[in-house]
N, C-alpha and C positions, 0 to 999 in steps of 0.2 A: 116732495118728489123722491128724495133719497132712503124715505120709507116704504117706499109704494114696491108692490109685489108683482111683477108679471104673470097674471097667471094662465094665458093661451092669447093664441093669434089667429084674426078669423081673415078669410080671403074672402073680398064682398065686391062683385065687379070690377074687379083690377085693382083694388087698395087693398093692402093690409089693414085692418082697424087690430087694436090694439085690450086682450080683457082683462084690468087691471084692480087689484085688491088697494084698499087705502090703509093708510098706516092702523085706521083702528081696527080693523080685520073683521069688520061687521058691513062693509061695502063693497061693492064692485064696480066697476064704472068701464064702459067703452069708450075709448078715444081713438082720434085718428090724426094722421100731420097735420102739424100744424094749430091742434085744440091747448089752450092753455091748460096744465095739468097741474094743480097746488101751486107753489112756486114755482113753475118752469113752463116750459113750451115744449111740447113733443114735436121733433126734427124729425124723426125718420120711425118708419116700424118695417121690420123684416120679415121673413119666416119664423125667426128664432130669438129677436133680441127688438129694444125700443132703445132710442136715442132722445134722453130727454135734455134741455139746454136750463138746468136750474140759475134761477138768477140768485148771487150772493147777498146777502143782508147786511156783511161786518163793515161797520166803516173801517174798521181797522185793513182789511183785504186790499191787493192792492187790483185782485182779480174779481170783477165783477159779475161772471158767470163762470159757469163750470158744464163742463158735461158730465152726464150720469148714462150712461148704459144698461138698460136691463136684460139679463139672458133669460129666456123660457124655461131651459135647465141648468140648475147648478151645476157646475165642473168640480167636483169630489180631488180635492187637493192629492196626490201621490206622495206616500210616506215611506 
């Protein structure tokens, strides 16, 4: 999930769905709340951004999930 690429947000009768590239950059996939997405669960999709809930692998972690966020557009860092 922490490879996956946002790349648009569709508005489909009152849900955002979500169009999403996979890490090998040769797929796309639509998801929507709550579809299981690689490792994670997609929480929430916005206009602008996806809320994925990745579950951790390490046993060593003492954290079992994590959130991941993905924005639509990248924010261009200020130098």
């Amino acid at each position: 999930a922490g490879d996956a690429v946002l790349r648009g947000v569709l508005l489909s009768r009152g849900t955002y769905l979500a169009l999403v590239q996979g890490p090998d950059a040769k797929r796309q996939y639509v998801v929507h709340p709550n579809d299981r997405f690689a490792d994670g669960v997609v929480k929430a999709i916005t206009a602008d951004s996806m809320l994925i809930l990745q579950e951790v692998n390490d046993p060593l972690s003492l954290t079992k999930q994590r959130e991941i966020r993905k924005m639509l557009r990248a924010v261009e860092e200020v130098k």
